[in-house]
C-alpha positions in Angstrom: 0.0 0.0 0.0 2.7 2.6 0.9 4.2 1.9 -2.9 0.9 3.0 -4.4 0.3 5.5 -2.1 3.8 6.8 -3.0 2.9 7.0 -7.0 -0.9 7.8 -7.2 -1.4 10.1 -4.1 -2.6 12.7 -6.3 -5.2 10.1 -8.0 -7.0 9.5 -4.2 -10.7 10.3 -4.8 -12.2 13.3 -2.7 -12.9 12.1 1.4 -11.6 8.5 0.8 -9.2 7.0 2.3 -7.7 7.0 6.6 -5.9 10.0 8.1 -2.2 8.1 7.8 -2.5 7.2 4.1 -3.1 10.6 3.7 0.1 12.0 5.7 2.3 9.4 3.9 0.9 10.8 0.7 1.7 14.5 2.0 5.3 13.2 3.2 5.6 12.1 -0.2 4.2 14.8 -2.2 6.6 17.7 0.1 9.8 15.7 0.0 10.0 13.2 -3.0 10.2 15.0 -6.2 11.8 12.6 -8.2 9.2 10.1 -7.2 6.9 12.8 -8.3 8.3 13.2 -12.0 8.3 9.3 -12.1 4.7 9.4 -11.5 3.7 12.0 -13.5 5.8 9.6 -16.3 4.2 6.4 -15.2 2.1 4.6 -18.3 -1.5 5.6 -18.1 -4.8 3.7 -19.1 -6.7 6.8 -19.7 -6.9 9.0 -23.0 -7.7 12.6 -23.8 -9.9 13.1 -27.5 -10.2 16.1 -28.3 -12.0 18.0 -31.8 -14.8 16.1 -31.4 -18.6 17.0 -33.6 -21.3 18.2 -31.8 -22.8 14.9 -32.4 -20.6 13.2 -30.0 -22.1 11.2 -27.5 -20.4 8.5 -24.8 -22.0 5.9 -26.5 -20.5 6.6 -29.7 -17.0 7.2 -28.2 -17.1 4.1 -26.4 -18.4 2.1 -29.7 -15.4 3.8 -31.8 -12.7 2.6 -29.3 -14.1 -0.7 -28.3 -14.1 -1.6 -31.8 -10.2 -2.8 -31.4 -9.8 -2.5 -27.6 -11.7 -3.0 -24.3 -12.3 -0.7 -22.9 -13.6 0.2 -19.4 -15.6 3.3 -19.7 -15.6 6.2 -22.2 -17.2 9.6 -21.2 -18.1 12.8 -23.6 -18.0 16.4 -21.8 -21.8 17.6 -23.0 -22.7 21.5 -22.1 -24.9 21.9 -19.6 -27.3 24.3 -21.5 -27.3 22.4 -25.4 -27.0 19.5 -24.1 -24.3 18.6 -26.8 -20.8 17.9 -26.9 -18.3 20.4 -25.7 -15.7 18.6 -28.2 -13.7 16.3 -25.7 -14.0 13.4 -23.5 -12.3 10.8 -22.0 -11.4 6.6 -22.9 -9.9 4.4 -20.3 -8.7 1.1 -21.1 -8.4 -2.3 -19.4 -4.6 -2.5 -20.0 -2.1 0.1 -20.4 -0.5 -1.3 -23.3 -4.0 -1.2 -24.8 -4.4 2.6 -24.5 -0.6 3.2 -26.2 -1.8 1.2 -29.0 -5.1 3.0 -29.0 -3.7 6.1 -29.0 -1.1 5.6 -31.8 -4.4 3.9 -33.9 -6.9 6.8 -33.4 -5.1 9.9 -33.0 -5.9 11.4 -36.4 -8.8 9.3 -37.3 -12.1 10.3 -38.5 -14.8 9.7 -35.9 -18.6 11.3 -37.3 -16.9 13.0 -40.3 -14.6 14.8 -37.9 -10.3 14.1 -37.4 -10.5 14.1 -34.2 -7.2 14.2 -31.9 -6.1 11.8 -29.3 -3.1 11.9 -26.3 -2.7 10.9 -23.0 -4.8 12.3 -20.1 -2.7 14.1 -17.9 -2.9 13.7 -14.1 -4.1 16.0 -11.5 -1.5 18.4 -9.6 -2.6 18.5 -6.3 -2.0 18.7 -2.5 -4.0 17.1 0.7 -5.9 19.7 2.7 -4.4 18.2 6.4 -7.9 20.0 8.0 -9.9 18.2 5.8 -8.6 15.2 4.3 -9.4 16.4 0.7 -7.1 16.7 -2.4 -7.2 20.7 -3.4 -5.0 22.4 -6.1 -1.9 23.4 -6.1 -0.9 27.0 -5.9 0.5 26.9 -8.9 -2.2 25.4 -10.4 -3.9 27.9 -9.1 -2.1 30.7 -10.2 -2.0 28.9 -13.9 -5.8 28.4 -13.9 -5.7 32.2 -12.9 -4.0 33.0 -15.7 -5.8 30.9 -18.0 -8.9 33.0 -16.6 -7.6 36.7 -17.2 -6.6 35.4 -20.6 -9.6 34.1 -21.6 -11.7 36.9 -20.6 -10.0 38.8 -23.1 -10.3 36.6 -25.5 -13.9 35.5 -25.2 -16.2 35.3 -28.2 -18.4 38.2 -29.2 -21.9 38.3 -27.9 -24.4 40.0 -29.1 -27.9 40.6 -27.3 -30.9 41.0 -29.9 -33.9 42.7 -28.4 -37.2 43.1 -29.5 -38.0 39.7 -31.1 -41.3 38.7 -32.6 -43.3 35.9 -30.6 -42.6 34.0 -34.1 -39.1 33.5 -32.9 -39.2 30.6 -30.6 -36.4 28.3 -31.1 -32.6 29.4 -31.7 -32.5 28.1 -35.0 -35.6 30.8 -35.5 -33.0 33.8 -34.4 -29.9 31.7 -35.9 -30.7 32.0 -39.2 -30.8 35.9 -39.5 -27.0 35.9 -38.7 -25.6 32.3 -40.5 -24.7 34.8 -43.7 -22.2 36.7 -41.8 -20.2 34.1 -39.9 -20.3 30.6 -38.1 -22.4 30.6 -34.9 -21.3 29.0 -32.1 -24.6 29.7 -29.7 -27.8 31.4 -29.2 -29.7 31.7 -26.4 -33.0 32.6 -25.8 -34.2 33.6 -21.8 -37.2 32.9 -20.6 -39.0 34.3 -18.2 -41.4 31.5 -16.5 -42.9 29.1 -19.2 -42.7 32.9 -21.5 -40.2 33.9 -24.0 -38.3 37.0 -22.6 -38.5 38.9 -25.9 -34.7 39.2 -26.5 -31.9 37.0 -26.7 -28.4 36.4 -27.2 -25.9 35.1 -30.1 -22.4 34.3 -30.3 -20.2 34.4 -33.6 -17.0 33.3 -34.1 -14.5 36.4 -34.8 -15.3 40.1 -33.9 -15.4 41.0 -37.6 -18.2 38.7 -38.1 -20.2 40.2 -35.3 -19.3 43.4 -36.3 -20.5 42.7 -39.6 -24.0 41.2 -38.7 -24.8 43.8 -35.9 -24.5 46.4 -38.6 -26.7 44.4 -40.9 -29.5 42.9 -38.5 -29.7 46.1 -36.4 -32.8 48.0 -37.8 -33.7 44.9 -39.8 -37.9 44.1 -39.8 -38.6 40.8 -38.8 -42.3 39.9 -39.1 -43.6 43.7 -38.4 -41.0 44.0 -35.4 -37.8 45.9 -36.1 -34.8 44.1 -34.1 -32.2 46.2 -32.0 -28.8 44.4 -31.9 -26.0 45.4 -29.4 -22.9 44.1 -27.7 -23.6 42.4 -24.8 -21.6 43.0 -21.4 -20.7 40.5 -18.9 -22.6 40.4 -15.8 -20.2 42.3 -13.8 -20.2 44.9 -16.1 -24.0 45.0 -16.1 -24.3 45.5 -11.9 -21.8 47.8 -12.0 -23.8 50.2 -14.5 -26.8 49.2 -12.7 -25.8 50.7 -9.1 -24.4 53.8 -10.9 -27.8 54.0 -12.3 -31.2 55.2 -11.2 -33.2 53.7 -13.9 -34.1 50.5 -13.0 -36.5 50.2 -16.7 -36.5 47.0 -17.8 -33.2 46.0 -16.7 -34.3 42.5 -15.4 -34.7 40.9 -18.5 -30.6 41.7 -18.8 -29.9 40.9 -15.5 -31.7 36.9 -15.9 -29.8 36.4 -19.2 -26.7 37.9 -18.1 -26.9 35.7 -15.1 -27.5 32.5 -17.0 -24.2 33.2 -18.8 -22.1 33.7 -16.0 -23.8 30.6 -14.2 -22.5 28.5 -17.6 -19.0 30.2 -17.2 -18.9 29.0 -13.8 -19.8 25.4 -14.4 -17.9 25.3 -17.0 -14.6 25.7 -14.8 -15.9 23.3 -12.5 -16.3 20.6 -14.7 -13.0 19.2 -13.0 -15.0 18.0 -10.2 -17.5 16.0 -12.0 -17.8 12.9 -10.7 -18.4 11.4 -14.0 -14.6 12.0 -14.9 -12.3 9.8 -14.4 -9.6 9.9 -11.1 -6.4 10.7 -13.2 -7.7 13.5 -15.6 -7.1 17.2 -14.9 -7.9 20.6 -16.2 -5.3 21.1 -18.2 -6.4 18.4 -20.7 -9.6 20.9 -21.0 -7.7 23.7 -21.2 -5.3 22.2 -24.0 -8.5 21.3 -25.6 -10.0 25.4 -25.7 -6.5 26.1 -27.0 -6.8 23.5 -29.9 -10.3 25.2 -30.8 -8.7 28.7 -30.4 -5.9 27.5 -32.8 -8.5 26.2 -34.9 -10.7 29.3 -35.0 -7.7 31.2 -36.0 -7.0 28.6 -38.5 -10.5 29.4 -39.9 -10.2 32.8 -39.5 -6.7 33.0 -41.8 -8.7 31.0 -44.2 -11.3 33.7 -44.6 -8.8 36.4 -45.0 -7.7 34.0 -47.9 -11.2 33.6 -49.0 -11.8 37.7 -48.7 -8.3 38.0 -50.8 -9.6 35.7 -53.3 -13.2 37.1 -53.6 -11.3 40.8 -54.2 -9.6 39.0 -57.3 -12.7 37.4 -58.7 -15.3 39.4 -60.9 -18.5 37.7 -62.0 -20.0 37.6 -65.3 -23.8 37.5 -66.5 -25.0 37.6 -69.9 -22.9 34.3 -71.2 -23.6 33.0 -74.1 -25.4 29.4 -73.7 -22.6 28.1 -75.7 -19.6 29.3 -73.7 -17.7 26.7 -71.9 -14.7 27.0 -69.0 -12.1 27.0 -71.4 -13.6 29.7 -73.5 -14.2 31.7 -70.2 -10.8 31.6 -70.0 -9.4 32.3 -73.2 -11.2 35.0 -73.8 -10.4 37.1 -70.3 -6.5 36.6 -70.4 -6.1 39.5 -72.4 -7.3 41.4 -69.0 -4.2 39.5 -66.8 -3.3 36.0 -65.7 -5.8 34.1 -64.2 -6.1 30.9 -61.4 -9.4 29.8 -62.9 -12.8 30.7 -65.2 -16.0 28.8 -64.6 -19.2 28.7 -65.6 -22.0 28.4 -63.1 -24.3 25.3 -64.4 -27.9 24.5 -63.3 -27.9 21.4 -61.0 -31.6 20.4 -62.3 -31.1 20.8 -65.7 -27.0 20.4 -65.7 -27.2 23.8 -68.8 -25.1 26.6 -68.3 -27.4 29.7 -66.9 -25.3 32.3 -69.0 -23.1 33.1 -65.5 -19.6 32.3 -64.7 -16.6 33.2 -62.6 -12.9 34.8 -64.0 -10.5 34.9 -60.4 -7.4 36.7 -60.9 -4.1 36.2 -59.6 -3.7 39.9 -58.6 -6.8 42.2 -57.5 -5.6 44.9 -59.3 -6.5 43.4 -62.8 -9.9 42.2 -61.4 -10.3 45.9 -60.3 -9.1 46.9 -63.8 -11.2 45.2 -65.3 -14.3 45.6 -63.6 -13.9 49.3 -64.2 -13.4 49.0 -68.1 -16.6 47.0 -67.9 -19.5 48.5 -70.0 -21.7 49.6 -67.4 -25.3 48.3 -66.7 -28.6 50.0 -67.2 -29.9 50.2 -63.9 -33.2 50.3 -62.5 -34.1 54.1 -61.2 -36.3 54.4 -58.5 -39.2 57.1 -59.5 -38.5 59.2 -56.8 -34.5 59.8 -57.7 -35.3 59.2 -61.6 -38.3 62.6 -61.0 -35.3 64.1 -59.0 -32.8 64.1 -61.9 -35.1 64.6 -65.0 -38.2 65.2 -63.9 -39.9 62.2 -66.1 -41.3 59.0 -64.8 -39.4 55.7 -63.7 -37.2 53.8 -66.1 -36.7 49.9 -65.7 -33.4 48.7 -67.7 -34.0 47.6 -71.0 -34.1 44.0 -72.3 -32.5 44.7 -76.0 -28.9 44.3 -76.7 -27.0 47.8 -76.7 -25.4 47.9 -79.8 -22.8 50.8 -78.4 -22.5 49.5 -75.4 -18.7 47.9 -75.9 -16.7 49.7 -78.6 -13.5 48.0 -78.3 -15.1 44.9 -78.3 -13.1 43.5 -75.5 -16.3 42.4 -73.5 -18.2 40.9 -76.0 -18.1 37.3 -76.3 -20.2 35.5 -79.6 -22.1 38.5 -80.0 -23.1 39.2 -76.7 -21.7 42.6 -74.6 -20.9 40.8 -70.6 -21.5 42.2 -67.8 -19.1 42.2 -65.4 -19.5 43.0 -61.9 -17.3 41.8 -58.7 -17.9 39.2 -56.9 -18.8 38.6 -53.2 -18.1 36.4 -50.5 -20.0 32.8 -49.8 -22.0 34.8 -46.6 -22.8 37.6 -48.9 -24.1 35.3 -51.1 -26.3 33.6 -49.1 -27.7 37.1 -47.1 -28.8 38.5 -51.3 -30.4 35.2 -51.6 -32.2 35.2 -48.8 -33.3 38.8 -49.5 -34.1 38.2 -52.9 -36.1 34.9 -51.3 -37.9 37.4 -49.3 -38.3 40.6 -51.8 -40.2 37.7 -53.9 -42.0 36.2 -51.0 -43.8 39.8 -50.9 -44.2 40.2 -54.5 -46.0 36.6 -54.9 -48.3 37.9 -51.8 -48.8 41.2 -54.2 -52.5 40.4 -55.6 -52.5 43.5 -57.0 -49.0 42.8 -59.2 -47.9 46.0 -59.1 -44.2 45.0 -59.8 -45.7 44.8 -63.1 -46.8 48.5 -63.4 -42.8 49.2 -64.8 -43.0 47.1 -67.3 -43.3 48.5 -71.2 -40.7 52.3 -70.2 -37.9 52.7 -72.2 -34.8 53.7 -70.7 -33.9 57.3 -71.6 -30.3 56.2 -72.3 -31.0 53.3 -74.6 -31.0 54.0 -78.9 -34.3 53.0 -78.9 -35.4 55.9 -77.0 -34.0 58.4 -79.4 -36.1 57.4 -82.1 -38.7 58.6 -80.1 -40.3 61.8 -81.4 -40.9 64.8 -78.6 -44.9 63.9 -78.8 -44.5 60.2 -78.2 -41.8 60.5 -75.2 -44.9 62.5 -73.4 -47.5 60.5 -74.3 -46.0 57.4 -73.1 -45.0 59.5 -70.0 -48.3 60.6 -69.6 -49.7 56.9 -70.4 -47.6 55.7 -67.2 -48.7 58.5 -64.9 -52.7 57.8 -65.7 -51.9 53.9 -65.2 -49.8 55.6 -61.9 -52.8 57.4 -61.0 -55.8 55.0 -61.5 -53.5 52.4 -59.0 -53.9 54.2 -56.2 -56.7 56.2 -56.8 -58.2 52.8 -56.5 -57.5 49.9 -54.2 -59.4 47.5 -55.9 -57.4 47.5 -59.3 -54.7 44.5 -60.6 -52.5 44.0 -62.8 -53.5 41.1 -64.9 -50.6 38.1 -65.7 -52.1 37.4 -69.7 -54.0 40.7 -70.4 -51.9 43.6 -72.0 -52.8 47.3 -73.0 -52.0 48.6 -76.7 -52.1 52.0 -77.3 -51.0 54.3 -80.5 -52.8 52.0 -82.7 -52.9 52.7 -86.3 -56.9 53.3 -86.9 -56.3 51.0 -89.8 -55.3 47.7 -87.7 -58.8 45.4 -87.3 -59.3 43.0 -84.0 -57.9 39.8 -86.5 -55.0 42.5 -87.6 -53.8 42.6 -83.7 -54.3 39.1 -83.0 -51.9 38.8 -85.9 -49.2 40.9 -84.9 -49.7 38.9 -81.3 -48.8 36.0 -82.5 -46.0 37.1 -84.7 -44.5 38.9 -81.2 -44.2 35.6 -79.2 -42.1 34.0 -82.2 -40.5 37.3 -82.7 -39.2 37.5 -78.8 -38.1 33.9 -79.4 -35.7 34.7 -82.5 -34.3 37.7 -81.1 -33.5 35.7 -77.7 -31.7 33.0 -80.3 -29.8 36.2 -82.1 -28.3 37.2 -79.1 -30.6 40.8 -79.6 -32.6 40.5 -76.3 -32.1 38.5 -72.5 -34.5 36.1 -72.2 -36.8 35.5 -69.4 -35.5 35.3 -65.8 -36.0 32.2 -63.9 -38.1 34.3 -61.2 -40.0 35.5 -64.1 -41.0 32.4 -65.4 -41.9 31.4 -61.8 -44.6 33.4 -61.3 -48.0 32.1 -60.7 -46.3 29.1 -61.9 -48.8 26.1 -61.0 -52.1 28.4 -62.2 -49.8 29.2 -65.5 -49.0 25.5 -66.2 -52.9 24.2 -65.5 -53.7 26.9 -68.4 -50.8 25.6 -70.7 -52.4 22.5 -70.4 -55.5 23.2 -71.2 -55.0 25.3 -74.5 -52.5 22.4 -75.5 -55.1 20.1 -74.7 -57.6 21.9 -77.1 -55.4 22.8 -79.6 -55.7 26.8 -79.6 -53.3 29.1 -80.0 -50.9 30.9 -77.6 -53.4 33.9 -78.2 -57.0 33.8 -76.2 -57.8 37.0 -77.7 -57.5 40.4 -79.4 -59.9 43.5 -79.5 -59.9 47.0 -81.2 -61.8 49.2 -78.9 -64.2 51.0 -81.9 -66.7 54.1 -81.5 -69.9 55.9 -83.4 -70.1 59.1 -84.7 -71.3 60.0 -81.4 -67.9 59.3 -79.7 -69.9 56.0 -77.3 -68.2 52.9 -77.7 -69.5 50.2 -80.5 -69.0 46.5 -81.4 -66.5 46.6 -83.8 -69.1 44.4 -85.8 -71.5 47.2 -86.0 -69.4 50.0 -86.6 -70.7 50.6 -89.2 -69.2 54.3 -90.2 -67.4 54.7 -86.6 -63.6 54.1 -86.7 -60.8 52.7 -83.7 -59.6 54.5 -81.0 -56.4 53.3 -81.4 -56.6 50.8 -78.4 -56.9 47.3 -77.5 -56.2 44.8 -75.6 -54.7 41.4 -76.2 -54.9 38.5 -73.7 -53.0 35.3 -73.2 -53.3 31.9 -71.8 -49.9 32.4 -69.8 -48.1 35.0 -68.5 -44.7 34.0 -70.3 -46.1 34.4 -73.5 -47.9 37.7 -72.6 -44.7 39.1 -71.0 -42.5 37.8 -74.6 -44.9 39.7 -75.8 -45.3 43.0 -74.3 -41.4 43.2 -74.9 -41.4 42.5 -78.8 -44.4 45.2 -79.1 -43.5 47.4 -76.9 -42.0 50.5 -79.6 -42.6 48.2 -81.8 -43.6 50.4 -85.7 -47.2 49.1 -87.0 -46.5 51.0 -90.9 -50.0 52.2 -92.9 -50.9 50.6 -95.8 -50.1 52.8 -98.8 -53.8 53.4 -100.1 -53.3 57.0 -99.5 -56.8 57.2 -97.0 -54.8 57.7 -93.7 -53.6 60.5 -92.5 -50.0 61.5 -92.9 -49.5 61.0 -88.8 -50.9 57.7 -89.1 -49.0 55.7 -91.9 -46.4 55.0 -89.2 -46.4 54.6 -85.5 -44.8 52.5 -82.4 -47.2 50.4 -79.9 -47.5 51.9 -76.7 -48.0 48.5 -74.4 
């Protein structure tokens, strides 16, 4: 007994064993260093893993070790609050030559899709308490563990505190994903007050830039008619302090129960070294080393963003591809703008076709700057209030024709088509205009009244097209989108309709069958042009709409064997000016309107494009007027 006593003192569990096995192990401890080093030295059965998933569990340590060894228990360290794994635990094997072998076998293996690390579990430093028979730390395993304290205080992840939630936020992953764009997060916590919600909670990203980044972003942001206030949060000392220098108690307790729930999982958290669950020879420091390892490794991740950041600044991204264009085209044609790492074309995973988009990364972000800036520049959409502001006409959405002047030197057009080019952003950035363009659609599709439409058929002012335009028909399309303006919120009961389109500027030559005609010729028209390379084709989120209603009618007229048009009509009038059946017109003549209706919105949209300024010429009998042998469809 003395032998043991004089190698594995420190090892004694808490309040076991008599008064003079105790002294012996003091004796020992103050006067037998060497023994001491040969202890700490001695072969151990237990094992340290660190880096493991969340997914951990015991019984899926135990199962990965026992596979090849027995083993005699395995334990995984699980938060207290989540319930998952902290990312360590513990193995301890029958026989020590068992755990060597085990460690040389597993360290580096992947357990759950996850290397994890393995290496022996160091023993406890400690000293007998002579008043109470109990081991206790060292003092200077106090005075590391100290440290260890002050350092991590100052290195402790940033916190955020989100207040104001909606009641529609009731699980973390609710909160979690309006911050995943900006940066991997590592918890969120939501307080409770009783068996209620709190109304506020907490999240904590991995690197300050990443926080910094979301609470810029999510502060102000609307979530379900609540707009969320986002803040750093303080540690609970922090908080009392402020709170006795304060006179404003408000609504400070909501703070105070959250901030207290933190500091009660920092606590535990350092005494996890006296869980009885653990076994006899493990000691902090194997927990510590493992918050190091996942400090290194958050470091690790953060270089490689920097990396990623420097590579994003290098990469510009292209739209307007021809359907033809491959990688290696990609990248023949953009070396004349400096060495590149890569080109790529972004492919559809449903329908494995190229979507006309691709990637050109650089291998300095000077040339991707370069030639960003060259780029022809797009024709953007101006809001009506800005566009009112600068000219003082009506809003102009960007135009769907190819602009012929657009390149001169012809550096960024590729088989016909002018590129646009445009820098690229960051996988988190991404994702955050995805999910806004997710949600900008979300309130479109809830639109009834459609009126995203009610820009569709201007002419930019900056396009060719437009200066063919006479004086007289730039203000009476201008005035054509003011009325439509007008009667929208004049009256709350008005749509937009998917299928039915408004012609106006009609020739008073062009009959009901003339128009259904020239509606017809427009959806092969759009089609040809779209094959020329002379317009974009439809968008994917254009096509989408009312998609299910759309494909029922498709369907049907397929199914019947019509035509893509449902109808056409020439609004007519008598001599008295009153509206008349074009049928019994008799000596009345058009107003030089109609209206033309679809089965589908595609084809009405292909439409309203190809007519739009489209020239409807007179036929040379010499009965018309001069002003009305030639003019362009107002739709």
């Amino acid at each position: 007994m003395a032998g043991r006593d004089e190698t594995s003192h420190k090892n004694l569990p808490e309040g076991r064993g008599n008064s003079e096995e105790v002294e012996a192990a003091m004796d020992t401890a103050k006067n037998d260093t060497v023994k001491e080093e040969s202890a700490s030295n001695k072969p151990r059965r237990t094992l340290f893993v660190r880096s493991l998933p969340a997914s951990a569990t015991t019984e899926k340590l135990a199962e990965h070790f026992s596979q090849s060894y027995v083993i005699k228990h395995a334990l995984v360290v699980n938060d207290s609050e989540t319930k998952k794994s902290k990312g360590y635990g513990f193995v301890t094997f029958a026989d020590v030559d068992d755990a060597k072998a085990a460690l040389e076998e597993f360290n580096g293996s992947v357990f759950d899709d996850k290397k994890i690390k393995v290496d022996y579990a160091q023993p406890r430093h400690r000293t007998i308490d002579e008043n109470a028979g109990k081991s206790v730390p060292s003092s200077a395993a106090l005075e590391a563990k100290k440290q260890r304290e002050q350092e991590r205080a100052t290195t402790q992840p940033p916190k955020l505190i989100v207040r104001n939630l909606p009641w529609s936020i009731k699980e973390p992953d609710d909160l979690a994903v309006h911050f995943r764009s900006y940066g991997k997060i590592k918890h969120v916590n939501l307080p409770k007050k009783g068996n209620k919600l709190a109304g506020f909670g907490f999240v904590v990203l991995r690197g300050k830039k990443n926080a910094e980044k979301a609470l810029e972003a999510v502060n102000g942001k609307e979530v379900d008619g609540r707009t969320l206030a986002v803040d750093w949060a303080v540690d609970k000392a922090v908080w009392e302090n402020t709170q006795q220098d304060s006179q404003e108690q408000g609504n400070a307790e909501e703070e105070e129960s959250s901030d207290a729930e933190m500091a009660d999982d920092a606590e535990a958290e350092s005494n996890v070294e006296d869980d009885d669950d653990l076994p006899d020879d493990e000691d902090m420091d194997d927990i510590d080393q493992s918050d190091e390892d996942e400090d290194e490794e958050e470091e690790e991740e953060e270089e490689e963003e920097e990396k990623e950041d420097e590579r994003t600044a290098a990469t510009v991204f292209i739209r307007n591809l021809p359907f033809t264009c491959t990688d290696e085209t990609l990248y023949e044609h953009f070396t004349q703008f400096g060495p590149l790492r890569y080109a790529r074309i972004v492919v559809d995973p449903e329908t494995e076709r190229p979507r006309g988009t691709g990637f050109v990364c650089f291998w300095k972000a000077e040339d991707a700057a370069a030639c960003v800036r060259d780029a022809p520049k797009q024709q953007d959409t101006i809001a009506p209030e800005k566009e009112k502001a600068k000219k003082g006409s009506i809003a102009i959405k960007h135009s769907v024709l190819q602009n012929e002047n657009a390149d001169p030197t012809g550096r960024y057009t590729l088989d016909g088509r002018v590129l646009q080019v445009s820098r690229a952003v960051s996988k988190s950035r991404a994702t955050q205009l995805a999910e806004e363009g997710v949600s900008r659609r979300l309130v479109r599709d809830t639109d009834k009244r459609r009126l995203y439409l009610l820009s569709e058929g201007t002419i930019p002012s900056d396009s060719p097209l437009h200066k063919k335009l006479s004086p007289s028909e730039i203000k009476m399309r201008e005035d054509s989108f003011k009325q439509r303006q007008n009667f929208i919120k004049k009256n709350p009961t008005l749509h937009l309709s998917l299928t039915r389109l408004s012609v106006r500027n009609i020739p008073r030559h062009v009959t009901s069958k003339d128009l259904k005609q020239l509606a017809r010729q427009a959806v092969v028209g759009f089609a040809q042009d779209v094959s020329a390379g002379l317009r974009q084709p439809l968008s994917k989120d254009e096509l989408q709409r009312a998609s299910e209603e759309m494909k029922e009618a498709e369907q049907l007229r397929k199914k019947k064997g019509l035509g893509v048009v449902r109808q056409a009509k020439i609004v007519f009038e008598g001599r008295d000016g009153s509206k008349v059946e074009e049928k019994n017109s008799g000596a009345g003549r058009s107003r030089g309107y109609g209206f033309v209706e679809y089965f589908t919105h595609r084809h009405a949209l292909m439409a309203l494009r190809w007519l739009n300024c489209h020239a409807v010429e007179a036929p040379a009998t010499g009965s018309e007027d001069a002003k009305d042998k030639k003019k362009r469809l107002i739709v």
